[in-house]
C-alpha positions as CSV (number, residue, x, y, z in Angstrom):
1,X,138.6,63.0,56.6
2,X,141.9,60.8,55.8
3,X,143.3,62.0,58.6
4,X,143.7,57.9,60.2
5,X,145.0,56.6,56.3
6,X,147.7,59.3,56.6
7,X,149.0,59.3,60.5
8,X,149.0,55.4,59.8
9,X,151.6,55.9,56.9
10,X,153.7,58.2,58.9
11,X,153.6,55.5,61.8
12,X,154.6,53.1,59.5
13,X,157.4,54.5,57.2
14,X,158.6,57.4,59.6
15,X,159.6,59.6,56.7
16,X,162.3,62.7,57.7
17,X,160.2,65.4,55.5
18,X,156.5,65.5,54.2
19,X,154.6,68.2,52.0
20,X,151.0,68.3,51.7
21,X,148.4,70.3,49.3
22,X,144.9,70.4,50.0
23,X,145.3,69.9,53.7
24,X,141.8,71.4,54.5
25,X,143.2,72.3,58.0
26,X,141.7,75.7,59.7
27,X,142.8,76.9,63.4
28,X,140.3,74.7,64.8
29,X,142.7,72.4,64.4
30,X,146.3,71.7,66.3
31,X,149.5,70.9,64.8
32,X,150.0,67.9,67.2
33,X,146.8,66.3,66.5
34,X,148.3,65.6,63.1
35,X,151.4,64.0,63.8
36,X,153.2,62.4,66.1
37,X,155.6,63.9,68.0
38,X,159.3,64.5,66.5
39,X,158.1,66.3,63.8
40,X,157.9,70.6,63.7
41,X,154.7,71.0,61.4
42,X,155.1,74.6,59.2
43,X,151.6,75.4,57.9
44,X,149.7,77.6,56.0
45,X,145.9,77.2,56.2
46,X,143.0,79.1,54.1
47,X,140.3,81.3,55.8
48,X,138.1,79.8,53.6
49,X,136.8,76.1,53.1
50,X,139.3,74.1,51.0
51,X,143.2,74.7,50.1
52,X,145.8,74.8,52.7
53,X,149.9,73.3,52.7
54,X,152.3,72.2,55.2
55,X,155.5,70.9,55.4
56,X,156.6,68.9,58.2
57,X,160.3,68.5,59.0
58,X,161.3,65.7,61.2
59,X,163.1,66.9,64.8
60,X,166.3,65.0,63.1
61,X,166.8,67.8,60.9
62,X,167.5,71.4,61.4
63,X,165.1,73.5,59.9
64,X,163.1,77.3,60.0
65,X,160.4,78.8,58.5
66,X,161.1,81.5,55.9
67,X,157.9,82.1,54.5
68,X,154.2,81.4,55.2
69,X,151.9,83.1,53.1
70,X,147.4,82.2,53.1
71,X,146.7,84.3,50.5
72,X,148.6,82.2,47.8
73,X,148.7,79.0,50.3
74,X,152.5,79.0,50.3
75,X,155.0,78.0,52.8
76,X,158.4,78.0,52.5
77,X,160.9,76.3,54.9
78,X,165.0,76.1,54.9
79,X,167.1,72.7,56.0
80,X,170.0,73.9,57.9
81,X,172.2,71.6,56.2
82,X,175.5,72.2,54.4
83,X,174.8,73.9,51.4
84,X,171.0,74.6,52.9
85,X,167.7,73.2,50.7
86,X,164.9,75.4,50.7
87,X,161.7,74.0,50.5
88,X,158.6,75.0,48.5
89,X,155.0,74.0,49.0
90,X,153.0,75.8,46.4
């Protein structure tokens, strides 16, 4: 239900990586009707009502998914940068 609020701070402050808890999302509902596109949106919803995480990785940077898990609502991405950075959304 704050679907608007949050696409209108993306718009507004264009940020290269973004990690959300709670997302509520289910399949019903598409990666590109969150954000805009330039973004690759790694998700991880629950089968149940409630819970859910995603990370979203601007197109800028390199990136790939290394885990996504429902059960614990987990999903685990790597930046293909020099060392790498592995990111966790718990």
């Amino acid at each position: 239900n704050k679907l608007s609020l949050f696409q209108s701070f993306i718009y507004s402050h264009s940020p290269h990586i973004i990690a959300l808890s709670e997302t509520w999302l289910s399949d019903k509902i598409y990666s590109n009707e969150i954000l805009p596109s330039g973004y690759i949106i790694y998700r991880s919803d629950r089968q149940t009502r409630g819970g859910g995480v995603l990370i979203c990785v601007s197109l800028s940077l390199s990136s790939n998914l290394i885990i996504s898990h429902s059960n614990i609502d987990m999903v685990v991405v790597q930046l293909l940068t020099s060392p790498p950075i592995t990111l966790c959304c718990l």
